[in-house]
C-alpha positions in Angstrom: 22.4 -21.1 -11.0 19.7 -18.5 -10.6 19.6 -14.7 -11.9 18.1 -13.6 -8.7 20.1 -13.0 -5.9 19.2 -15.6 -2.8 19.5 -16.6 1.0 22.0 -19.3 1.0 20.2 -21.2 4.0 16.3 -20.7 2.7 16.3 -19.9 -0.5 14.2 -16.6 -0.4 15.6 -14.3 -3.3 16.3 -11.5 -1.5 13.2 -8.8 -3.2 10.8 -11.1 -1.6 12.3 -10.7 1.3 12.9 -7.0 1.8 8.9 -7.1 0.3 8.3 -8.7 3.6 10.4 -6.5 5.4 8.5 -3.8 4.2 4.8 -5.2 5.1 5.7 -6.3 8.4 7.2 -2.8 9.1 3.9 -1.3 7.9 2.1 -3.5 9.9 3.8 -1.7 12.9 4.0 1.1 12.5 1.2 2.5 14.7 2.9 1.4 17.4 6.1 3.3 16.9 4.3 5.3 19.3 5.4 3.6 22.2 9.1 3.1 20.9 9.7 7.0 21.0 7.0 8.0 23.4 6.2 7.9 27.2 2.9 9.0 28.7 5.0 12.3 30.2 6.5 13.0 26.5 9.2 11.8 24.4 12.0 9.0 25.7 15.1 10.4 27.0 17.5 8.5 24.4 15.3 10.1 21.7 17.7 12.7 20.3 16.4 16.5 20.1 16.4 17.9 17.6 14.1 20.7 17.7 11.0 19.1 16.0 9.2 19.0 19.1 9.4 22.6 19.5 8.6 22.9 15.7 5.1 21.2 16.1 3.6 23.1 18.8 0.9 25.4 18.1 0.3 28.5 19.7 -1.5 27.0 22.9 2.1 24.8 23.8 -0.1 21.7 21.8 1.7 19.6 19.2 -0.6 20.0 16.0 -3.5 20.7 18.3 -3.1 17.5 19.7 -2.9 17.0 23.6 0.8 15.5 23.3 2.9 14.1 20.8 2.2 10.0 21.9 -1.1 10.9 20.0 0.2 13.1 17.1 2.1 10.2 16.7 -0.7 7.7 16.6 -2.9 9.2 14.5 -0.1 9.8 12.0 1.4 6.7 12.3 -1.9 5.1 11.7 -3.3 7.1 8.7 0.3 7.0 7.4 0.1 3.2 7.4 -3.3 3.0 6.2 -1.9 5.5 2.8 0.9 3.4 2.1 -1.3 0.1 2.4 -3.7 1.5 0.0 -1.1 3.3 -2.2 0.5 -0.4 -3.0 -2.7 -2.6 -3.6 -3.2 0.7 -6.2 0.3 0.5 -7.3 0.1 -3.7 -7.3 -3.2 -3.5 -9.3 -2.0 -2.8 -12.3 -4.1 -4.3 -15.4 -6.9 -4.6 -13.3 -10.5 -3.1 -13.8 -11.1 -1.7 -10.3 -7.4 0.0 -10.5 -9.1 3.8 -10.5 -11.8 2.7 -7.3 -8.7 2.4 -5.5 -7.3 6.3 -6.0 -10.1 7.0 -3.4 -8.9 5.1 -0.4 -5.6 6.8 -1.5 -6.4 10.2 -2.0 -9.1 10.2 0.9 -5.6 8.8 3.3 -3.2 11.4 1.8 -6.1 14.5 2.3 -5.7 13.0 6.2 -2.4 13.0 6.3 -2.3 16.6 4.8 -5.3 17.5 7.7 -2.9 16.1 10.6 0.4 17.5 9.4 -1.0 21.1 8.5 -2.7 21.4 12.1 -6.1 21.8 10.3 -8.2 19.4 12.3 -10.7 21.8 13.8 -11.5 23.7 10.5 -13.7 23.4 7.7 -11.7 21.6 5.8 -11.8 18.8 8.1 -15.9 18.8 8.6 -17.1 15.4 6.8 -18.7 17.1 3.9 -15.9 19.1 3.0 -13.3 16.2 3.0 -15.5 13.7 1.6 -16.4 15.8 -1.5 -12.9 17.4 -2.1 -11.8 13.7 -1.7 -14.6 12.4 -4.3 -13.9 15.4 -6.5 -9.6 14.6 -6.4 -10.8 11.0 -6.9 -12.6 11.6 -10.2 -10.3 13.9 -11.8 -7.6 11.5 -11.1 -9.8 8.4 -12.4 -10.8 10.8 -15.5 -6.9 11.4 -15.8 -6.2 7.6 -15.6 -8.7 6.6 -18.6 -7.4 9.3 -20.9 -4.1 8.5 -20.1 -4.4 5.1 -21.2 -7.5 4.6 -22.9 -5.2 2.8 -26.3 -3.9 0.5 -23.3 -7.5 -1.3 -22.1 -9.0 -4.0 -23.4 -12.0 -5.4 -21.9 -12.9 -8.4 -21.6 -14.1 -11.2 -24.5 -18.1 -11.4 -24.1 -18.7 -14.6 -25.2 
């Protein structure tokens, strides 16, 4: 009898399949959007509970956005697109292009921070300025990584 736990009928152990559970809710979850949003605002079974007022700037504008089926969108998207790259980092483990990957992650979590902080028509969100605060996050975290486990690598035989 196996260790793992398993689906009777298919024979799935059950990690596998809350794995796949959790990539096909990634995969949609910029459309959530549409679940809890109507062109006019938010769906009338959606409870309130005061986070729409929260968001809205000082022109009435959720984050500076021109409603919240946008805000959504874009969060929903750059949120999927963090966690996507923060598990092929997290899954690369062992792997020599593990540190190229803590760009795609911190350059998607710097977005995330741009669209939840309202700060999309600073400086801070001008190309230059994110891609090199980005790059510079990127590096000190790749320096970081080698230190950290520079006993740990071995390269590869060169035969």
């Amino acid at each position: 009898m196996p260790s793992e736990k398993t689906n009777l009928k298919t024979g799935i152990p059950k990690i596998h399949f809350l794995k796949w559970v959790g990539i096909l809710t990634l995969a949609t979850l910029p459309f959530f959007h549409d679940i809890f949003t109507t062109y006019d605002g938010i769906r009338d079974w959606v409870p309130d509970l005061g986070i729409a007022n929260m968001l809205k700037d000082t022109y009435g504008y959720p984050l500076g956005y021109s409603n919240y089926r946008v805000l959504l969108y874009n969060l929903s998207i750059h949120l999927a697109m963090h966690l996507f790259s923060l598990g092929w980092f997290m899954d690369a483990r062992g792997k020599d292009y593990r540190p190229a990957l803590l760009f795609p992650v911190g350059f998607t979590f710097y977005q995330l921070l741009i669209i939840v902080t309202g700060s999309r028509f600073t400086e801070y969100n001008q190309l230059t300025s994110k891609f090199f605060v980005a790059l510079f996050l990127t590096l000190v975290a790749g320096f970081l990584y080698f230190f950290k486990n520079k006993n740990e690598y071995h390269p590869p035989n060169q035969e």
